[in-house]
VMD Tcl script that builds the backbone (N, CA, C; Angstrom):
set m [mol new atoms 231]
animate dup $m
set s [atomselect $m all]
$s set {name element resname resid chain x y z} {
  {N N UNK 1 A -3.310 11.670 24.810}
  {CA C UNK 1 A -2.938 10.272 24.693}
  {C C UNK 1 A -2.178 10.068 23.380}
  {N N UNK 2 A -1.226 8.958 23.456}
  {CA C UNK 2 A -0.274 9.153 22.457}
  {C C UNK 2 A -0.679 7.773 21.541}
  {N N UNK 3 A -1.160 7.451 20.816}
  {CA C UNK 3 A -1.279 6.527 19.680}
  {C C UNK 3 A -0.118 5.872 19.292}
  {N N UNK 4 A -0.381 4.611 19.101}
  {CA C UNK 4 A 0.960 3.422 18.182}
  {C C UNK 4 A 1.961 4.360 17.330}
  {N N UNK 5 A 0.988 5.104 16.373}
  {CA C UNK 5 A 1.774 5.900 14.953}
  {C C UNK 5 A 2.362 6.747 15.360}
  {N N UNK 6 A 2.063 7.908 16.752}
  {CA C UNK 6 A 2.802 8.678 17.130}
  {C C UNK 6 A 4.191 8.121 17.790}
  {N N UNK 7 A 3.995 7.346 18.826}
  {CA C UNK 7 A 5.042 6.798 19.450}
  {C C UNK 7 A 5.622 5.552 17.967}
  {N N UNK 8 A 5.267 5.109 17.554}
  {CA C UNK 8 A 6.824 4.929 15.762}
  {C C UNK 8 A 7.147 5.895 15.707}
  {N N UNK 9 A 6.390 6.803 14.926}
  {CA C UNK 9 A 7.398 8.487 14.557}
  {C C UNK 9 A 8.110 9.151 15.746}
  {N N UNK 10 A 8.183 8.744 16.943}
  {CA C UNK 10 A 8.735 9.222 17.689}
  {C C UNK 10 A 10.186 8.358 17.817}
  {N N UNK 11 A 9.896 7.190 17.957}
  {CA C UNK 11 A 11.071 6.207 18.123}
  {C C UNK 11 A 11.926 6.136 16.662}
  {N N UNK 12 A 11.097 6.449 15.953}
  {CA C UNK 12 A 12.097 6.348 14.520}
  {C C UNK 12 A 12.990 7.996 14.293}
  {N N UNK 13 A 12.424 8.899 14.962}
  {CA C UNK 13 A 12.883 10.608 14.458}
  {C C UNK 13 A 13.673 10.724 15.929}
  {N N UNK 14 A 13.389 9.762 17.244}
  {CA C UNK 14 A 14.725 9.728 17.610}
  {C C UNK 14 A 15.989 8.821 17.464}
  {N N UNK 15 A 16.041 7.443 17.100}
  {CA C UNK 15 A 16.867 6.662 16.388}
  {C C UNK 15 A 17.657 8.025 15.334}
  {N N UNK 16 A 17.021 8.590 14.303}
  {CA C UNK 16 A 17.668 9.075 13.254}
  {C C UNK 16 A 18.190 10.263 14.129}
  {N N UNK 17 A 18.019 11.289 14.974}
  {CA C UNK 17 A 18.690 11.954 15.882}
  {C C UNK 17 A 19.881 11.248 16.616}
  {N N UNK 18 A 19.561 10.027 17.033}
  {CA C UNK 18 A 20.739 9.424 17.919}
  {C C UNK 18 A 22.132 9.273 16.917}
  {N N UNK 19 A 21.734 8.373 15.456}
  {CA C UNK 19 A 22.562 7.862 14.259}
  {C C UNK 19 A 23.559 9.435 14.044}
  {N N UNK 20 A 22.539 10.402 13.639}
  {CA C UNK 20 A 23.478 11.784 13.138}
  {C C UNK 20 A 24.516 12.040 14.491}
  {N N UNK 21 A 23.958 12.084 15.336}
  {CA C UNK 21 A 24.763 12.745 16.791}
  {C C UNK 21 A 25.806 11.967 17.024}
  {N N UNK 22 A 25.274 10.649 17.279}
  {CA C UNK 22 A 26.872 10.127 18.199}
  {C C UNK 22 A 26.987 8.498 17.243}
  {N N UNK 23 A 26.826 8.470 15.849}
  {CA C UNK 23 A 27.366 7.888 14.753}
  {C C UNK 23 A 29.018 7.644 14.514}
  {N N UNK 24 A 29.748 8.620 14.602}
  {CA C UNK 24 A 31.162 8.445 14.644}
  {C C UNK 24 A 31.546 8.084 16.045}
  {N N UNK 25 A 31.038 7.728 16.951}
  {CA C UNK 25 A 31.709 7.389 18.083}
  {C C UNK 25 A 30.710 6.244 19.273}
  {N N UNK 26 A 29.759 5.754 18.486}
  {CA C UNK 26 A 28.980 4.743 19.128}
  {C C UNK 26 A 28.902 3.144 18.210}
  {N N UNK 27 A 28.960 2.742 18.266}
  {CA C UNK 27 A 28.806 0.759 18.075}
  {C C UNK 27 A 27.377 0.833 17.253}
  {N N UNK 28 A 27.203 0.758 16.372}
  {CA C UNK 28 A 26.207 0.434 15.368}
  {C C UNK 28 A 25.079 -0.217 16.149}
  {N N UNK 29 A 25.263 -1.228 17.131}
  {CA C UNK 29 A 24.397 -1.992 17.608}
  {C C UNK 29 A 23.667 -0.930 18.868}
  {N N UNK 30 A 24.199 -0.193 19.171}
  {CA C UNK 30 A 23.585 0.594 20.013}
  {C C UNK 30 A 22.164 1.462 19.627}
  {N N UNK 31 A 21.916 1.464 18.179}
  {CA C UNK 31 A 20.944 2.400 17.254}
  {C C UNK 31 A 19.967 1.456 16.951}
  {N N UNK 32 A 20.256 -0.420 17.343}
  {CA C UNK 32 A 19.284 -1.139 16.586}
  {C C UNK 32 A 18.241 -1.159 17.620}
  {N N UNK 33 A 17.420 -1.969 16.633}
  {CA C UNK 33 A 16.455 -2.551 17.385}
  {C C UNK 33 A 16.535 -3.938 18.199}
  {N N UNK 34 A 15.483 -4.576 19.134}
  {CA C UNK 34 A 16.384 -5.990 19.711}
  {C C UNK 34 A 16.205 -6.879 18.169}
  {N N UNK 35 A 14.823 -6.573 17.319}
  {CA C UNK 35 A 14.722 -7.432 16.098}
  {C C UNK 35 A 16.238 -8.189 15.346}
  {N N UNK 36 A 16.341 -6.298 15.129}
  {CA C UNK 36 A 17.408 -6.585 14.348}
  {C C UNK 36 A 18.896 -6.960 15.137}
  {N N UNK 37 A 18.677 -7.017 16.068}
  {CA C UNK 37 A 20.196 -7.214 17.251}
  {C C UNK 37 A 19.799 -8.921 16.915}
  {N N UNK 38 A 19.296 -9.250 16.916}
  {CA C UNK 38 A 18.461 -10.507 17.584}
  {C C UNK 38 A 18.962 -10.961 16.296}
  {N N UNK 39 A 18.422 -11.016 14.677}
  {CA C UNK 39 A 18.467 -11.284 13.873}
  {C C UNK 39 A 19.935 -11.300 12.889}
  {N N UNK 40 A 20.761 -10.064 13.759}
  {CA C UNK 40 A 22.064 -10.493 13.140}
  {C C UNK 40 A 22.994 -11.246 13.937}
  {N N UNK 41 A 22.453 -11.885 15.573}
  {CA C UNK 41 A 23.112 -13.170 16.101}
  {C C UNK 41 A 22.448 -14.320 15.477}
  {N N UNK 42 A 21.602 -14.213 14.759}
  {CA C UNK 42 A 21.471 -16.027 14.436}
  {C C UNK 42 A 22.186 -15.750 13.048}
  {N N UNK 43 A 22.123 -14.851 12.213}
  {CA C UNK 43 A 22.590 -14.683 10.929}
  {C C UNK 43 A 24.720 -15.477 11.556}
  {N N UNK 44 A 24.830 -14.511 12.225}
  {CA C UNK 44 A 25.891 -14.641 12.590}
  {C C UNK 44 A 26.513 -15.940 13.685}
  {N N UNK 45 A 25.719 -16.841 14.247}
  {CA C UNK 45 A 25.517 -18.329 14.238}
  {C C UNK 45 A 25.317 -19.200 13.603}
  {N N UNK 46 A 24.562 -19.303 12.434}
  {CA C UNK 46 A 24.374 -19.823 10.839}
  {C C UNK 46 A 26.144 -19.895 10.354}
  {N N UNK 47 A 26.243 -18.929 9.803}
  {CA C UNK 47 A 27.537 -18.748 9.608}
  {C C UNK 47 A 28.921 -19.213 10.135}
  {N N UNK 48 A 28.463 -19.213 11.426}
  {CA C UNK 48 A 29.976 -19.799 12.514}
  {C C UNK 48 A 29.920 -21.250 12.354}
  {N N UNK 49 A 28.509 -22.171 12.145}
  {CA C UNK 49 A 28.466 -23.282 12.036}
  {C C UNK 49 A 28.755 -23.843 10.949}
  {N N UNK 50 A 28.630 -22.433 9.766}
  {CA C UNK 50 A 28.762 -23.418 8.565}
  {C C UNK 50 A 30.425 -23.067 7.796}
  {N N UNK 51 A 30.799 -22.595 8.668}
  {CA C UNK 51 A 32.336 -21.815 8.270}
  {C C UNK 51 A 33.357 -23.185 9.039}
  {N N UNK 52 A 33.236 -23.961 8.512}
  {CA C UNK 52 A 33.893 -25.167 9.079}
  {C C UNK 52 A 35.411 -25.000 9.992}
  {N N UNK 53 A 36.259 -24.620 9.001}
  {CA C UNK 53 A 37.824 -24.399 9.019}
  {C C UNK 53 A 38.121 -22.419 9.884}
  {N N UNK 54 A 36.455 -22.083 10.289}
  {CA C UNK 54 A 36.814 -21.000 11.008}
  {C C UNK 54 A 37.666 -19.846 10.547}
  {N N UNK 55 A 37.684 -20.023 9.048}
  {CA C UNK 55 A 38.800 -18.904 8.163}
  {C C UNK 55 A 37.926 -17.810 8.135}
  {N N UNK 56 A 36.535 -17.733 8.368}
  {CA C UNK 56 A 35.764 -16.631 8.377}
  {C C UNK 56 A 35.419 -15.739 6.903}
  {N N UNK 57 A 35.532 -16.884 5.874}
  {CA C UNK 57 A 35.100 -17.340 4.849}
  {C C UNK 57 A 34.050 -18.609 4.379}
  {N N UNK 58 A 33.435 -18.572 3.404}
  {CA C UNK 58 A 33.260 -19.946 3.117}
  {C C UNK 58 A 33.948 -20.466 2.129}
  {N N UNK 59 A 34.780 -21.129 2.068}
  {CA C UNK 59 A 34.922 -21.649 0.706}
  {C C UNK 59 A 34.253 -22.924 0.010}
  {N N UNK 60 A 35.078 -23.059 -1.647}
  {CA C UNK 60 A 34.159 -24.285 -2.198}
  {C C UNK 60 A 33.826 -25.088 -1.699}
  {N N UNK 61 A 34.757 -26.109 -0.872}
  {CA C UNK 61 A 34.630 -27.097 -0.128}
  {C C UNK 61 A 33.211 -27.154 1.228}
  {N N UNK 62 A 33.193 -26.316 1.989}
  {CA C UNK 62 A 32.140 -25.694 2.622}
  {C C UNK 62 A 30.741 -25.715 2.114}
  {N N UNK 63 A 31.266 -25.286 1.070}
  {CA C UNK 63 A 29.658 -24.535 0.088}
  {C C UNK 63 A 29.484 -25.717 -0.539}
  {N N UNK 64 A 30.108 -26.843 -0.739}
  {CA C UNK 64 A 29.682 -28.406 -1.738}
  {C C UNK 64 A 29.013 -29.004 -0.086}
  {N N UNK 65 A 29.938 -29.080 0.552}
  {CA C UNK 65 A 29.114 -29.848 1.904}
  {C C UNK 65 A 27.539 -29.276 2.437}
  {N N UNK 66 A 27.772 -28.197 2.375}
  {CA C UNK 66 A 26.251 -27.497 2.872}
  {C C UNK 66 A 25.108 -28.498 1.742}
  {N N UNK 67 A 25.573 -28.330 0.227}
  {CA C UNK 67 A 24.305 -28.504 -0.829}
  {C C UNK 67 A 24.497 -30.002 -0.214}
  {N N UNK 68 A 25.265 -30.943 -0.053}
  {CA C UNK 68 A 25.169 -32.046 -0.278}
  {C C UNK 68 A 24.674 -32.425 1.205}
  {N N UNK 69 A 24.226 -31.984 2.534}
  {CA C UNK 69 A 23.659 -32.349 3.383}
  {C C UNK 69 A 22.279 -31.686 3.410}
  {N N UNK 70 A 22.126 -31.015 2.384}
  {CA C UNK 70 A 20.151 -30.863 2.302}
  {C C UNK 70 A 20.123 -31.544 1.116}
  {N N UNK 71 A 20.996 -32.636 0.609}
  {CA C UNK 71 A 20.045 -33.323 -0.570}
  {C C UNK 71 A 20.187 -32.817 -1.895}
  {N N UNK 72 A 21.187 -31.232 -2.514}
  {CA C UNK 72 A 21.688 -31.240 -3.308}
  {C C UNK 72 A 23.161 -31.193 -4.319}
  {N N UNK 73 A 22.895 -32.364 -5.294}
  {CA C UNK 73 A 24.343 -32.922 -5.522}
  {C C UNK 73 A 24.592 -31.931 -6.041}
  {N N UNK 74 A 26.204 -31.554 -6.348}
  {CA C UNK 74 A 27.330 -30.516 -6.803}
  {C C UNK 74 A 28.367 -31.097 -7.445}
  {N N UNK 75 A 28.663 -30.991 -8.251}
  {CA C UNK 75 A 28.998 -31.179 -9.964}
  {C C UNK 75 A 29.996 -30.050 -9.917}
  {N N UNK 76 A 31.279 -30.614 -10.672}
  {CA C UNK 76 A 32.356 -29.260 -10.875}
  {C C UNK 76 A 32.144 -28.246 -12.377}
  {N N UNK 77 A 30.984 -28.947 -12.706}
  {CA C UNK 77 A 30.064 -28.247 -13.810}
  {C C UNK 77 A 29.532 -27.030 -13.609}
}
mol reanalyze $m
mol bondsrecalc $m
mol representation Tube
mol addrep $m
């Protein structure tokens, strides 16, 4: 019978087998986990919402509106 700790060390020593092998020719997202798949679409929804002008930057203007709709003022100080 295979235990929690065995099956991690198994899923993690094959992840790091998969990364070395087919690393130059597979999509990064293919090696994650759903956590982390999961966690860099909201990262990456956060962002689309707060990237106003869609330049795929933020700039100053952006970054004064964000503080000033949770309540903190911004000063060219």
């Amino acid at each position: 019978m295979i235990n929690s700790n065995q099956t991690l060390l198994q899923t993690i020593a094959f992840k790091e087998w998969f990364k070395k092998r087919f690393s130059k020719n597979t999509h990064s997202h293919y090696s994650k986990q759903y956590s982390e798949v999961k966690h860099d679409m909201i990262i990456d929804e956060m962002f689309a919402r707060l990237d106003s002008d869609k330049g795929g930057t933020l700039d100053m203007g952006e970054i004064t509106a964000i503080f000033e709709a949770n309540g903190v003022p911004m000063t060219m100080e």
